[in-house]
C-alpha positions as CSV (number, residue, x, y, z in Angstrom):
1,X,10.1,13.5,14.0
2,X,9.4,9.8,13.4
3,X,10.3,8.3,9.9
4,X,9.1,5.3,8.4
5,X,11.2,3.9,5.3
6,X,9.7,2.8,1.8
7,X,10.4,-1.0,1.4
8,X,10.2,-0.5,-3.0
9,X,12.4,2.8,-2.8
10,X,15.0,2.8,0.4
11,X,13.6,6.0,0.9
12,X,12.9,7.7,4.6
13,X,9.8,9.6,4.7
14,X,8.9,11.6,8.0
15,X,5.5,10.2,9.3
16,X,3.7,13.6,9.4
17,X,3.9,15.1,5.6
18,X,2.4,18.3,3.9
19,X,-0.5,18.5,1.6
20,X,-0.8,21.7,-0.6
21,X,-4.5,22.1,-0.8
22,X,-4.3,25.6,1.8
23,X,-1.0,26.6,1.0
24,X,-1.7,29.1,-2.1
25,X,-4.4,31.1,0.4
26,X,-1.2,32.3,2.2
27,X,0.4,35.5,1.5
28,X,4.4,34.8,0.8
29,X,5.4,36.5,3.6
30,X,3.8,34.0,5.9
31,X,4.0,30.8,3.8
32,X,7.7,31.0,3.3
33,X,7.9,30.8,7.4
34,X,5.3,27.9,7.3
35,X,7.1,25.9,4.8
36,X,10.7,26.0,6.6
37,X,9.3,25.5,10.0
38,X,8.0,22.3,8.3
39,X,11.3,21.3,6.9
40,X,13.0,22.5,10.5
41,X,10.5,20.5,12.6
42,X,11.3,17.2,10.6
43,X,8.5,16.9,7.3
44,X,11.0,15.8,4.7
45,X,7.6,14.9,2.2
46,X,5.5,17.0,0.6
47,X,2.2,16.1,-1.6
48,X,1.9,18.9,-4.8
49,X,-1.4,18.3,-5.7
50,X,-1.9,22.0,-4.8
51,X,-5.6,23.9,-4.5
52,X,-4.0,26.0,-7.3
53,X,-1.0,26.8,-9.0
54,X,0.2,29.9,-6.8
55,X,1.8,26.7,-4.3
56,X,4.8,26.0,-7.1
57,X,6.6,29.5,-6.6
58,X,6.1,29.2,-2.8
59,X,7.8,25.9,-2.7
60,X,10.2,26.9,-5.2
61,X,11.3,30.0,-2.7
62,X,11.3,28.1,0.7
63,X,13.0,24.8,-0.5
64,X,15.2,25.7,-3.2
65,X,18.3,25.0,-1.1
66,X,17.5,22.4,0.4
67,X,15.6,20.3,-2.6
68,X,18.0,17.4,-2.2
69,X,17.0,16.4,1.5
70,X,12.6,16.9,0.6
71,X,11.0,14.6,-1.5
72,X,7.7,15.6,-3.9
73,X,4.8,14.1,-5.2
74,X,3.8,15.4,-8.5
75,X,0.7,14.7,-9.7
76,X,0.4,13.7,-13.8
77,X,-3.2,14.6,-14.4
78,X,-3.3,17.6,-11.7
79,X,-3.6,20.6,-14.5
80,X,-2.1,23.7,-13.5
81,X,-1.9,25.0,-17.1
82,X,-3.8,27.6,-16.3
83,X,-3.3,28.9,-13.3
84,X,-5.5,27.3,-11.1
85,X,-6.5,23.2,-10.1
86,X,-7.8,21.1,-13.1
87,X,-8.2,17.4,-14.0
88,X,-6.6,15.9,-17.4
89,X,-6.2,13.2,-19.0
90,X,-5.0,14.7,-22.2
91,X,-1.1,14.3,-22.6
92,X,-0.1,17.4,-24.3
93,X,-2.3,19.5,-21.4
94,X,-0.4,17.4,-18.7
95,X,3.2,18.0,-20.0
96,X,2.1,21.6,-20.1
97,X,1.2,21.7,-16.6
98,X,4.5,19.3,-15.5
99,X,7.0,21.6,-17.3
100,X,5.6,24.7,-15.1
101,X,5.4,23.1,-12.5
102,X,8.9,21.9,-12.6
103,X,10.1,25.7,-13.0
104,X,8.4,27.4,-10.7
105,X,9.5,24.7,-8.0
106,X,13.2,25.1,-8.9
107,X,13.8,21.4,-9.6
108,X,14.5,19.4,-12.9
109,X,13.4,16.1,-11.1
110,X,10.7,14.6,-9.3
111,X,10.6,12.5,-6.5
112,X,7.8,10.3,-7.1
113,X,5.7,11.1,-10.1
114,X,2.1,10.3,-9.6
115,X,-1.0,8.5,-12.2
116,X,-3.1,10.4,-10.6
117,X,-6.7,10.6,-9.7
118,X,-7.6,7.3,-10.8
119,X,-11.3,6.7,-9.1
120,X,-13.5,5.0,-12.3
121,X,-11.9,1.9,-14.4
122,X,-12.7,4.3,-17.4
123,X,-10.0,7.0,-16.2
124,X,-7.7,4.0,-16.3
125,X,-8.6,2.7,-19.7
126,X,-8.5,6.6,-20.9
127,X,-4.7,7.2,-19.2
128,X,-3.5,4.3,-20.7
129,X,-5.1,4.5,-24.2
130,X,-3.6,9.0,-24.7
131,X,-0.1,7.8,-23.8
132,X,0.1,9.3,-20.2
133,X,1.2,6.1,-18.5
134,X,3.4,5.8,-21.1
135,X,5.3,9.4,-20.9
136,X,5.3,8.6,-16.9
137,X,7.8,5.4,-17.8
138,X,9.6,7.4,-20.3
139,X,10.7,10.5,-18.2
140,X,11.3,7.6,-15.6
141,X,13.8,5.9,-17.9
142,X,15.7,9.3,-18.7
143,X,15.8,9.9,-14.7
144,X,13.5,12.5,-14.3
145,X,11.3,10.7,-12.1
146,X,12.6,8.1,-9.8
147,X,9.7,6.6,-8.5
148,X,5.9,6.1,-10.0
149,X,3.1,6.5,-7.5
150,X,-1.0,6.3,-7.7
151,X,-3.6,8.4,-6.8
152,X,-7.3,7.0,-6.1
153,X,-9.9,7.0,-3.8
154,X,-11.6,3.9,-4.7
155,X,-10.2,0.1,-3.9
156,X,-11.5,-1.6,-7.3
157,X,-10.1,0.8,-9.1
158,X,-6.1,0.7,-7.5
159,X,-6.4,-3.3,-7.1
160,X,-6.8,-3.2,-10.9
161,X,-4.0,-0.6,-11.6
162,X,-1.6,-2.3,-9.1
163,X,-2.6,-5.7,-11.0
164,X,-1.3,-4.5,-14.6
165,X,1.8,-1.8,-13.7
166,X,4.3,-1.5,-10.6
167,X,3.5,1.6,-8.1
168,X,6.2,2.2,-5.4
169,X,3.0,4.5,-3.4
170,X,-0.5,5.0,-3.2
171,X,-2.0,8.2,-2.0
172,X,-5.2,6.8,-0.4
173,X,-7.7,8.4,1.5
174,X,-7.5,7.1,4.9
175,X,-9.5,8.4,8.0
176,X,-12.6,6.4,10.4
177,X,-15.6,8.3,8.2
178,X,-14.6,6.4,4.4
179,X,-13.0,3.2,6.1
180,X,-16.7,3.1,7.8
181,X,-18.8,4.3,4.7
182,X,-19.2,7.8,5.9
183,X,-18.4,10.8,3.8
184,X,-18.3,11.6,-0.7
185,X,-14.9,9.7,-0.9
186,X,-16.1,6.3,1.8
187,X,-15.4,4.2,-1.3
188,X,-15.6,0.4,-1.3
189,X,-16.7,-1.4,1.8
190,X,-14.5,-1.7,5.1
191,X,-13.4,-5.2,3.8
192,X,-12.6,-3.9,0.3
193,X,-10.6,-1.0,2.2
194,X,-8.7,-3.4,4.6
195,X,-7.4,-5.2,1.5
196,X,-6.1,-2.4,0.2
197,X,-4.0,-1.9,3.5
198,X,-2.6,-5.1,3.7
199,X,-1.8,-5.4,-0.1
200,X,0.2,-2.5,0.0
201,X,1.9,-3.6,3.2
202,X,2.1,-7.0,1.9
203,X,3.7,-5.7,-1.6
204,X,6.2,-3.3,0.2
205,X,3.9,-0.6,-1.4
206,X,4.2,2.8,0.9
207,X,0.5,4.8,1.6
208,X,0.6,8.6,1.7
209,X,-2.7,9.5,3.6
210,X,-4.7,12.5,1.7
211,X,-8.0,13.6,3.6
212,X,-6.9,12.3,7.2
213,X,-9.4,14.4,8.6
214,X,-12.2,13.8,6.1
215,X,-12.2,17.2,5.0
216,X,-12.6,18.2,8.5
217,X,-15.7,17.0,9.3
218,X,-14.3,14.4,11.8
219,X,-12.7,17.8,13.7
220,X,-16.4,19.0,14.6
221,X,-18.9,17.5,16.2
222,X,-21.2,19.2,14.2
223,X,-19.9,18.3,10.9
224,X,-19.0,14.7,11.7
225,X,-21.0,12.0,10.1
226,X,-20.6,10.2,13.6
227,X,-22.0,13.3,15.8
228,X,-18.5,13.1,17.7
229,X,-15.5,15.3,17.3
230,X,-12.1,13.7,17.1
231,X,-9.2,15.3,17.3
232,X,-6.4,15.8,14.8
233,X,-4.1,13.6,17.0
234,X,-6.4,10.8,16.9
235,X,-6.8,10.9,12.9
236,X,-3.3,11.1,12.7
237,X,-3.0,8.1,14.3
238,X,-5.7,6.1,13.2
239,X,-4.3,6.5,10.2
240,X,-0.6,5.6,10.7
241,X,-1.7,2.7,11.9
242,X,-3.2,1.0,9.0
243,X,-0.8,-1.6,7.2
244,X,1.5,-0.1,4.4
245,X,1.0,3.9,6.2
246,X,4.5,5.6,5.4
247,X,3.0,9.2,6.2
248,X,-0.1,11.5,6.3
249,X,-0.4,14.5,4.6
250,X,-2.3,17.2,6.6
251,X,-2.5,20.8,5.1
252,X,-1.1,23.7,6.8
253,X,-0.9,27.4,6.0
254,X,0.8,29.1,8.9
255,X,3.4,28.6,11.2
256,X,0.9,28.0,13.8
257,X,-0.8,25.1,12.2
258,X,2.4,23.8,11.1
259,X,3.2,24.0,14.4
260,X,0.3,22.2,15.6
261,X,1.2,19.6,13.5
262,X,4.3,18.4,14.6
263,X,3.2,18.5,18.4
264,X,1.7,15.6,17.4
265,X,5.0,13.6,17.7
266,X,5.0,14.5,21.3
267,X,1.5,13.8,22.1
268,X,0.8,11.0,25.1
269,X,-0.5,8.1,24.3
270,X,-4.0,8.5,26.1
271,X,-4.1,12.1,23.3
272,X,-4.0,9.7,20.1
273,X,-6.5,6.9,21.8
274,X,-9.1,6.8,19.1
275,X,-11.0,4.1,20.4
276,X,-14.6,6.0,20.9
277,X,-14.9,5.1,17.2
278,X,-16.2,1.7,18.5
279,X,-19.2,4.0,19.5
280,X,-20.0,4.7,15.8
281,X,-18.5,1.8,13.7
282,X,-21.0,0.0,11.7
283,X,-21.7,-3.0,13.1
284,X,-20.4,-5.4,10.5
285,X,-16.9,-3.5,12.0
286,X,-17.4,-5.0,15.7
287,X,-15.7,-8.2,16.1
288,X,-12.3,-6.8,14.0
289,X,-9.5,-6.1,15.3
290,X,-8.4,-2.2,14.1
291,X,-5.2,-2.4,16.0
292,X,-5.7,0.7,18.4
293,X,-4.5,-1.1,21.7
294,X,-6.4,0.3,23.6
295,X,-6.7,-3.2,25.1
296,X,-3.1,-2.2,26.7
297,X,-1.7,-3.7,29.4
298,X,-1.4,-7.0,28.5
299,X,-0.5,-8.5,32.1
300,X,2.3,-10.6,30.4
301,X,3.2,-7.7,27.9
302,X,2.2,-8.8,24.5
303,X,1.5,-6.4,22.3
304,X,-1.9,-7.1,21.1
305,X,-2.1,-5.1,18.2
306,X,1.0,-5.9,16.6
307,X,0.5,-9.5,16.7
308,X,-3.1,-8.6,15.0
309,X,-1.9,-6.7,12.3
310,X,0.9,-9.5,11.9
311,X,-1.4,-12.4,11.4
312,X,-3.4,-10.2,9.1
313,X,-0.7,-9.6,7.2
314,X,1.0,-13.4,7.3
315,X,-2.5,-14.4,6.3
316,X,-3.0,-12.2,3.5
317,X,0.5,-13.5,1.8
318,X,2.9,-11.0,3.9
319,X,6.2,-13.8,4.5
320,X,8.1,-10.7,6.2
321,X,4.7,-9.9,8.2
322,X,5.2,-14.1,9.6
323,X,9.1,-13.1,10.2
324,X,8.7,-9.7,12.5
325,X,5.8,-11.7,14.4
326,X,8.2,-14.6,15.3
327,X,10.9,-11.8,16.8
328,X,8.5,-10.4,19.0
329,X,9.7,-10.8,22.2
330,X,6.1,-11.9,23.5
331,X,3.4,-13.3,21.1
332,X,0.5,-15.6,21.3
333,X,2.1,-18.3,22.5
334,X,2.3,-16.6,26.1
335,X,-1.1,-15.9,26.0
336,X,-2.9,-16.8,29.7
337,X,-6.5,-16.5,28.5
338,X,-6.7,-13.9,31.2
339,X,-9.9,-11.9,29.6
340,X,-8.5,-8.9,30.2
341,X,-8.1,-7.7,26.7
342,X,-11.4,-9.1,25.7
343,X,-13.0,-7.1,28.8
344,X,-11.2,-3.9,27.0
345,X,-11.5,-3.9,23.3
346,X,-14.2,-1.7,22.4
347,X,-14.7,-3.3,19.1
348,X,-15.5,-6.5,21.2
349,X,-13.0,-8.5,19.9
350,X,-12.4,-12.0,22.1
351,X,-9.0,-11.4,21.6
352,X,-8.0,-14.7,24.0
353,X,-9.7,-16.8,21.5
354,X,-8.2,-15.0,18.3
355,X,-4.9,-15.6,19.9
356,X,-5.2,-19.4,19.9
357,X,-6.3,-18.8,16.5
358,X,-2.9,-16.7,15.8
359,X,-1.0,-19.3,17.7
360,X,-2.3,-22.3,15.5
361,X,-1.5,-20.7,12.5
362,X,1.9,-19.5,13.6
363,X,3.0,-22.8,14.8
364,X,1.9,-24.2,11.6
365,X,4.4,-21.9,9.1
């Protein structure tokens, strides 16, 4: 397993995480197995906002041994009260919900303690205005949550939040169908959505990825929006490439899916190639860099999307992003104009020329 370290928190989060949405379909017998093959194979992170409360006991039993090595996102506003998945923004309903889940998980702390659901500037105004945001800080003062994370799947709606409180993560919905206005969650447009990246990346702000698979309607071909299957491995990577992507968080409910899972970490890199979204983007999308290499080799061994996503960054306000590019041991500056990349890039990106453009504005910090 890969890890990926919080810049706000010092914390090391495995790259491939668990959602909770399946889990509580699983009899005990077999989700106790699932859960510690999970915790054996590497996933150290684990997103509770659960399909229903049955998850809480089943994480309780498989991780109450190890609870100081996992770290938990727990959802203020997921209501669990009774029983099964609801949505609050009512304090005394949410501290309910919070005290059982704390019990039936085993734990008297929580990780990262998440605002949660935020998608309309109304939920915000609403959290705010019943005292939610405000028991969040307080149980955050007493130690019981160490770290404050958001929950949203819309870009207007976390650039406000992120411009009036401090998050250390977002839980975003990342995958190729929203970033490219396809799918019930494909919120904000793909530039709206890029900011959002490169704020968080910018900001040192870690992104846990919920619905990398868009439900699984990128899985089938059927399904998709696009009319072409992609495989889990390439949504897994799409996503972990986006600036400020700590982890995604797939759901599992077996040992065999959990399983499939952490293959990913030893998947070639012509299995998480996910460049036959070019095929489907929209076409204010062509012309943009998405970082997916698939440009690879450079003939003198820059690394193409690297340098991309550091210019991005540098230019978006990123000082660190300006630093890492000037360590790279090839950048822009060796640059041949060769063509080759530009031949390559299915998003039709003239990469040559962009990197003169990099070069100029790297030369010029």
């Amino acid at each position: 397993m890969r890890y990926r370290t919080n810049r706000k928190t010092g914390d090391r989060i495995s790259e491939i995480g668990l959602g909770s949405a399946y889990m509580p379909e699983t009899p005990l017998s077999e989700a106790i197995p699932a859960l510690r093959r999970a915790y054996e194979g590497g996933i150290n992170y684990y997103d509770l906002a659960a399909g229903d409360g049955k998850a809480f006991p089943l994480y309780g039993e498989a991780f109450a041994d190890v609870r100081k090595d996992i770290l938990y996102q727990i959802h203020f506003g997921a209501d669990y009260s009774q029983g099964t998945y609801g949505w609050s923004l009512d304090l005394e309903t949410i501290k309910r919900s919070i005290d059982k889940q704390l019990r039936e998980l085993r734990t008297d702390y929580i990780d990262y303690g998440f605002i949660h659901c935020q998608d309309e500037l109304s939920d915000w105004e609403t959290y705010l205005k019943n005292g939610v945001y405000d028991h969040i800080m307080k149980l955050k003062e007493q130690g019981i949550i160490r770290h404050i994370g958001l929950s949203s799947h819309t870009p207007a709606v976390i650039g406000r939040i992120m411009d009036e409180v401090p998050i250390d993560m977002l839980m975003f919905s990342v995958n190729p169908a929203y970033d490219y206005g396809e799918g019930e969650f494909a919120n904000g447009s793909p530039d709206e959505r890029a900011e959002v990246y490169r704020r968080c990346e910018t900001e040192g702000v870690g992104i846990s990825v919920m619905k990398p698979f868009s439900g699984g309607q990128l899985l089938s071909a059927a399904r998709s929006p696009f009319g072409q299957a992609l495989t889990l491995y390439q949504c897994i990577r799409y996503a972990l490439d986006k600036p400020g992507v700590l982890t995604v968080l797939p759901g599992a409910k077996s040992v065999r899916e959990v399983e499939e899972l952490l293959r990913y970490e030893d998947q070639p890199e012509e299995a998480l190639d996910y460049s036959l979204i070019a095929s489907f983007a929209p076409p204010k999308a062509i012309g943009r860099c998405v970082y997916c290499d698939h440009c690879k080799p450079c003939p003198v061994g820059i690394p193409i999307g690297l340098v991309n996503k550091y210019y991005d960054l540098a230019k978006a306000g990123d000082a660190l992003a300006a630093e890492h590019y000037k360590t790279l041991e090839k950048n822009a500056d060796d640059c041949i104009s060769c063509g080759h990349c530009d031949s390559r890039c299915p998003f039709s990106v003239r990469q040559s020329e962009r990197m003169r453009e990099i070069r100029a504005y790297m030369d010029a910090l």
